[in-house]
C-alpha positions in Angstrom: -40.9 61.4 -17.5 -37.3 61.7 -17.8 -35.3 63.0 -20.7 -31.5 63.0 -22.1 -29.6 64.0 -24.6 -28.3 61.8 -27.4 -25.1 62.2 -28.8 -26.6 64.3 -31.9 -27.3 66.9 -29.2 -31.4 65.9 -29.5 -33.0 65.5 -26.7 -36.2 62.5 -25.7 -37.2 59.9 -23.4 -35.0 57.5 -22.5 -35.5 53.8 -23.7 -36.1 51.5 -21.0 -33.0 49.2 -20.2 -32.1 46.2 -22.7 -32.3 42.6 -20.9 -28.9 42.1 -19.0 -27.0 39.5 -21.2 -25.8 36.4 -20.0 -22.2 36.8 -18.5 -19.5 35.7 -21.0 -17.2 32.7 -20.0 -14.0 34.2 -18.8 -11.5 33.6 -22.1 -9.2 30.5 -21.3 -5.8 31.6 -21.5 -3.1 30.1 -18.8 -3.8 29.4 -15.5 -7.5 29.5 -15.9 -9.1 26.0 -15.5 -11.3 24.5 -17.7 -14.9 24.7 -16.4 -17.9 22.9 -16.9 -19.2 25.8 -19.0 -16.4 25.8 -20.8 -17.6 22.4 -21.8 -20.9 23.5 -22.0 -20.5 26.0 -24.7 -18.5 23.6 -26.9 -21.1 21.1 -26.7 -23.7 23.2 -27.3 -25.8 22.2 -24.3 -27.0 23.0 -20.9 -24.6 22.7 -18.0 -27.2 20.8 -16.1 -26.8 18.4 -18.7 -23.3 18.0 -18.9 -22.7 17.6 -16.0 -24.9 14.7 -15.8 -23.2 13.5 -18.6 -19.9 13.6 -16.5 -21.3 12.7 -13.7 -23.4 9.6 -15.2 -26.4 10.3 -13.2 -29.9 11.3 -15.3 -31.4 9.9 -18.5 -28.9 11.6 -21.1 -28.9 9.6 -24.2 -25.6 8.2 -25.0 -24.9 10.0 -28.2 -25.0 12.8 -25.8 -22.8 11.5 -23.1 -20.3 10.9 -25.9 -20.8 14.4 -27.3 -19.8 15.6 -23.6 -16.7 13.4 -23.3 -14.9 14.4 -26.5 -15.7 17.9 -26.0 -14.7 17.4 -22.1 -11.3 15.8 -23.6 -10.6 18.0 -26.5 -10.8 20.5 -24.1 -8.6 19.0 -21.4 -11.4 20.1 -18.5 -10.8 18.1 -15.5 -13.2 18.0 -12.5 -12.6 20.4 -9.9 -11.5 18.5 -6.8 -13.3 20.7 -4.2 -16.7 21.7 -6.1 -16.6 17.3 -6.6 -15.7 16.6 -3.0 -18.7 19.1 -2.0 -21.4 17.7 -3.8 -19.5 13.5 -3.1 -18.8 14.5 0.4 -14.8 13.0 -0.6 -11.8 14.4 -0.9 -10.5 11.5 -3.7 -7.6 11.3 -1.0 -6.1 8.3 0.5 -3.8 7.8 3.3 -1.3 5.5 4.0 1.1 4.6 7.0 3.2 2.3 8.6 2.0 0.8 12.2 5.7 1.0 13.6 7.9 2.8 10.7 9.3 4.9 13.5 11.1 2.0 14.9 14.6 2.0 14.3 14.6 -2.6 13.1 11.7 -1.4 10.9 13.8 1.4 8.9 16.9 -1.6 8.3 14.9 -4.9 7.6 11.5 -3.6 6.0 11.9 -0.7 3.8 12.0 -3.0 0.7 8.4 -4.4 1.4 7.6 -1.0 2.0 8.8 0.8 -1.1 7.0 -1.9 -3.0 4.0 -2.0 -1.4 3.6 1.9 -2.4 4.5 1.4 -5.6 1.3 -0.8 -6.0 -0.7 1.1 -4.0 0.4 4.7 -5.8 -0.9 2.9 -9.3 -4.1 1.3 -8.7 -4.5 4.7 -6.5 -4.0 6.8 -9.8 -6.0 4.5 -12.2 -9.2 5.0 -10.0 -9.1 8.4 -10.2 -7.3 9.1 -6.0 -4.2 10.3 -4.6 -2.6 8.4 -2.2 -0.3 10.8 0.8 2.1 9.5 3.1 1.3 10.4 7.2 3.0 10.0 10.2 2.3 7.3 12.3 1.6 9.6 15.0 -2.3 11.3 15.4 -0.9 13.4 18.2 1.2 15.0 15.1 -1.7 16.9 13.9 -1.1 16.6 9.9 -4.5 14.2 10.4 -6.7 17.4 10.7 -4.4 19.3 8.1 -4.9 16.2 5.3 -8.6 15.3 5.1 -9.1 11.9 3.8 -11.7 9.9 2.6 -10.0 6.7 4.5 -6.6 5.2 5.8 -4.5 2.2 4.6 -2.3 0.6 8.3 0.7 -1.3 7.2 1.6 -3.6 9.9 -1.0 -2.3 13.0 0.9 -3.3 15.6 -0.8 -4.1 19.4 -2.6 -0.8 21.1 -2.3 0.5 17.8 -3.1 4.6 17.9 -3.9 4.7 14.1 -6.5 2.0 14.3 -8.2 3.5 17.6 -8.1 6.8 16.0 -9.7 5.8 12.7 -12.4 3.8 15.1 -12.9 7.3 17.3 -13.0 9.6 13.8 -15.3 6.8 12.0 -12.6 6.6 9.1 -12.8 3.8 6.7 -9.7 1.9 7.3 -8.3 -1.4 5.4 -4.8 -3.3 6.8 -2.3 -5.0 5.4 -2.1 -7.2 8.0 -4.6 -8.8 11.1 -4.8 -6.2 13.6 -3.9 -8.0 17.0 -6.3 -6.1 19.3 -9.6 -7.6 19.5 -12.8 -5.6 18.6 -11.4 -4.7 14.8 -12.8 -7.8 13.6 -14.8 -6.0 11.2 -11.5 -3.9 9.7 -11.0 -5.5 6.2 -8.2 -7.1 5.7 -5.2 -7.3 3.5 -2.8 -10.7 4.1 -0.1 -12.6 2.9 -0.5 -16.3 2.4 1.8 -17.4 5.1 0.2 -20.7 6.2 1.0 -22.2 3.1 4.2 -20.0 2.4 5.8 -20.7 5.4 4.9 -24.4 5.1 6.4 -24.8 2.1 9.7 -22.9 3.1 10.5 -25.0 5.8 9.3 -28.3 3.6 11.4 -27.0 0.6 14.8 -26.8 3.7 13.6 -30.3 5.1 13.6 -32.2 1.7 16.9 -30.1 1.2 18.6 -31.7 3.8 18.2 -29.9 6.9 17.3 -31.8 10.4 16.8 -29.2 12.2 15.6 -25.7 10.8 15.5 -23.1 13.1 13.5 -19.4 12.8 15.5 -15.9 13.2 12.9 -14.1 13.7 12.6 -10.6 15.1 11.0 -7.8 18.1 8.7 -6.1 15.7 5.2 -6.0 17.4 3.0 -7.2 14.4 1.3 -10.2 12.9 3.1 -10.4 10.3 6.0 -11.8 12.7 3.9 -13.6 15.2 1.9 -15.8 12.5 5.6 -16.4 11.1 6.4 -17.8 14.6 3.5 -19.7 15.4 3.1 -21.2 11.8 6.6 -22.5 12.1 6.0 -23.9 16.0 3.5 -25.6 14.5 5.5 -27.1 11.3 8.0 -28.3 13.9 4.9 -30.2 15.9 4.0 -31.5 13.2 7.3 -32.6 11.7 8.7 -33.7 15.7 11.5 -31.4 15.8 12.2 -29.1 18.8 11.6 -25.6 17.8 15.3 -23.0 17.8 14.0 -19.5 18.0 16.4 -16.5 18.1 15.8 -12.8 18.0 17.4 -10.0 18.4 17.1 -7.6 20.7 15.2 -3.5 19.8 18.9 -2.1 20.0 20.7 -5.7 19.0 23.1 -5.9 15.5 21.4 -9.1 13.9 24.7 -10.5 13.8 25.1 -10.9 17.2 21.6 -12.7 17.4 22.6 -15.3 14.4 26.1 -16.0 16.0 24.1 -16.9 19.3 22.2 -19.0 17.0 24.6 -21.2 15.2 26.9 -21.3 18.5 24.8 -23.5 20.0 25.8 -27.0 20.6 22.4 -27.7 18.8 22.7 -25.7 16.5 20.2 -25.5 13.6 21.6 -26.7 10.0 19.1 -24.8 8.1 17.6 -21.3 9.4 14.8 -18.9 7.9 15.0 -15.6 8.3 12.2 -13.2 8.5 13.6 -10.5 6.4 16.9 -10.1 3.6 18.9 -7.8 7.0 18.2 -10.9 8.8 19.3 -13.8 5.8 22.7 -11.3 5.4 23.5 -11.4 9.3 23.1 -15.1 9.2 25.4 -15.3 6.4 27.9 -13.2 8.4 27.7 -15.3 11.5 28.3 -18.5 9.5 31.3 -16.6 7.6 32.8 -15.8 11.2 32.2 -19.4 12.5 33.7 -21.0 9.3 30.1 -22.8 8.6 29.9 -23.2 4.4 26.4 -22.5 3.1 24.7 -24.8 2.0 26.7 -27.3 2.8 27.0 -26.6 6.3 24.2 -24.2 6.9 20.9 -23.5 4.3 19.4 -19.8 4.5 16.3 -18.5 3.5 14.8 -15.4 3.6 11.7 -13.0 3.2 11.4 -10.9 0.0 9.3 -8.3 -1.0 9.1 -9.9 -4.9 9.9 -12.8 -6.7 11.6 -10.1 -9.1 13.6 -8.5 -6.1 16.7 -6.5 -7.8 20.1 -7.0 -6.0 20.2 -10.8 -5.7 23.3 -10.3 -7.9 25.3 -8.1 -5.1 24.9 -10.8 -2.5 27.9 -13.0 -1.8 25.1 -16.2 -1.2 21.9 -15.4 -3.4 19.6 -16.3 -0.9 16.4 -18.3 -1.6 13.6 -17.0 -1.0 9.5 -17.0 0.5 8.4 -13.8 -1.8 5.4 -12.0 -0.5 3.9 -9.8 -3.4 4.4 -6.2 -1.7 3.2 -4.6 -5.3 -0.3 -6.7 -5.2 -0.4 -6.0 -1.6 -0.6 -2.2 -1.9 -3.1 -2.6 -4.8 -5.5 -5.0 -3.4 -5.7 -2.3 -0.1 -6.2 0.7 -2.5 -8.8 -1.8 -4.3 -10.3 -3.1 -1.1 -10.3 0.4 0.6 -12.3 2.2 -2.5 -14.6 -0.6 -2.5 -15.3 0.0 1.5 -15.9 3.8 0.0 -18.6 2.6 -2.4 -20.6 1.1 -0.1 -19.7 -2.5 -0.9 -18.9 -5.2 1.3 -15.2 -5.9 1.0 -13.7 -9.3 0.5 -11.1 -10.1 2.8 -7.9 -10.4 0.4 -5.1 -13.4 0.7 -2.2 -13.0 -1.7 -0.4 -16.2 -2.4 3.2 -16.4 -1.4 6.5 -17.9 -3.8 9.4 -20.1 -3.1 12.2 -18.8 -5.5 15.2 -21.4 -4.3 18.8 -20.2 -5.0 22.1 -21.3 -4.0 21.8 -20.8 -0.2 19.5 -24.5 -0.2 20.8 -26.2 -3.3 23.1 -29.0 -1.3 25.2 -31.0 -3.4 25.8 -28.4 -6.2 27.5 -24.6 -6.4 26.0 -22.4 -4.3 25.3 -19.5 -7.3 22.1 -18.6 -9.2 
């Protein structure tokens, strides 16, 4: 038997240890995150059951689930992105990239399509609950193993593409905007464009303009996106009995040069479209420099990214238009891409295309608006 001494100076056994308390929740002050006990406490309930609360899972009546979320919001707690992708397995991280952004006709004819296609893909990526990062185009570049992801959105996979092989190696969920050309990705889900009936009613909307014969400027970039362009329009040109004028410029060529070539031709197209606004502006250019008016002489049309495209204003022609909806494109992949994630079978996603005609087609009147 053991004795001490109290602080009275008297001296008897010593009283066994009182029952360790339950540790105190850190105080909340700044730069301490909000925790589940946090919530917890403020609730006045177990953690177990808030966090099925949060998490939906158990049978938690839902007067309780409601008592959860405005404590969980009054507090501002947020859940922790690790201790979530732990338990989920997810890292609430999406990727996205461009099959050939490196290539120097991609940066000067594309990066419209491309700022809008982020922009829709950034939003619906933020309103269910991910973040959407920007990677190289490159595997070999290592940021891959630095950036986990739960799955990767391919702009324009172009042939042999190394983004779509790797995805396939790593077993990455990956959606396209876009067919992929190889064969074997069959089962990728898919993002597209409406271009059978866009580019059919283009090249309808220049014939009943005027034009006899409508060529295609067209362009080297390895993806579907301009080989369905090309063979939709071989096709219109069966089916309307004109021979086909096909131009494009070369990796290292100014689109000017190509569009001169064009419209010096004895045969000459009187209407082209152009895959892409760099394109329409080097046609209008060409026909500047070999003194052919537009429309009168020459009709133009182009690819846009929107039918709301800004800068129509600046251009010395406004150009008419076959608008793909970049915005909904970027959403539908985020949409498409989360569903994969869930475990539900994806639909394979066509987004309708616009005709927005301007003064580059309108024969017979002023060449504005």
């Amino acid at each position: 038997m053991t004795s001490r001494e109290d602080e009275t100076g008297r001296t008897g056994r010593t009283p066994a240890p009182a029952p360790a308390a339950a540790p105190a929740a850190p105080p909340r002050g700044p730069g301490r995150r909000v925790g589940i006990r946090d919530v917890a406490e403020a609730a006045g309930l177990s953690i177990t059951t808030v966090s099925h609360a949060l998490r939906g899972k158990g049978q938690i009546a839902p007067a309780t689930r409601e008592r959860v979320r405005r404590a969980a919001a009054e507090l501002g707690y947020r859940p922790d992105p690790v201790a979530r992708g732990l338990v989920s397995g997810r890292t609430g991280i999406l990727g996205l990239v461009v099959g050939h952004m490196s290539d120097l006709p991609w940066a000067s004819t594309y990066r419209p399509y491309y700022a809008a296609f982020s922009a829709g893909a950034t939003m619906t990526a933020v309103e269910r609950d991910y973040a959407l990062v920007v990677v190289p185009g490159d595997p070999a570049s290592g940021l891959w193993a630095r950036v986990p992801m739960d799955g990767l959105i391919i702009v324009d996979p172009v042939r042999e593409d190394p983004l779509l092989a790797d995805c396939a190696r790593r077993g990455m969920p990956v959606v396209t905007d876009g067919r992929p050309i190889d064969p074997g990705y069959d089962g990728v889900p898919t993002v597209e464009s409406d271009l059978e009936h866009g580019m059919a009613e283009i090249l309808g909307h220049l014939r009943t303009s005027g034009a006899t014969r409508a060529g295609l400027l067209t362009g080297p970039e390895p993806d579907a996106y301009t080989q369905d362009c090309e063979r939709l329009y071989r096709q219109w040109c069966d089916a309307v009995g004109q021979a086909p004028v096909v131009d494009s410029p070369a990796a290292a060529e100014d689109p000017v040069e190509a569009a001169l070539r064009m419209l010096s031709a004895p045969d000459r197209p009187d209407a082209v479209h152009g895959l892409n606004e760099t394109y329409g502006q080097a046609l209008v250019v060409a026909a500047r420099r070999l003194g052919l008016g537009v429309p009168d002489d020459l009709m133009i049309s182009v690819m846009r990214e929107s039918d709301r495209s800004t800068g129509t204003a600046d251009w010395d022609v406004p150009l008419t238009s076959l608008s793909l909806d970049a915005r909904r494109l970027g959403a539908e992949c985020v949409s498409v891409l989360i569903d994969v994630l869930d475990g539900k079978e994806p639909d394979h996603v066509v987004v309708p295309c616009t005709v927005v005609v301007r003064g580059s087609t309108r024969r017979g009147r002023a060449a504005t608006g």
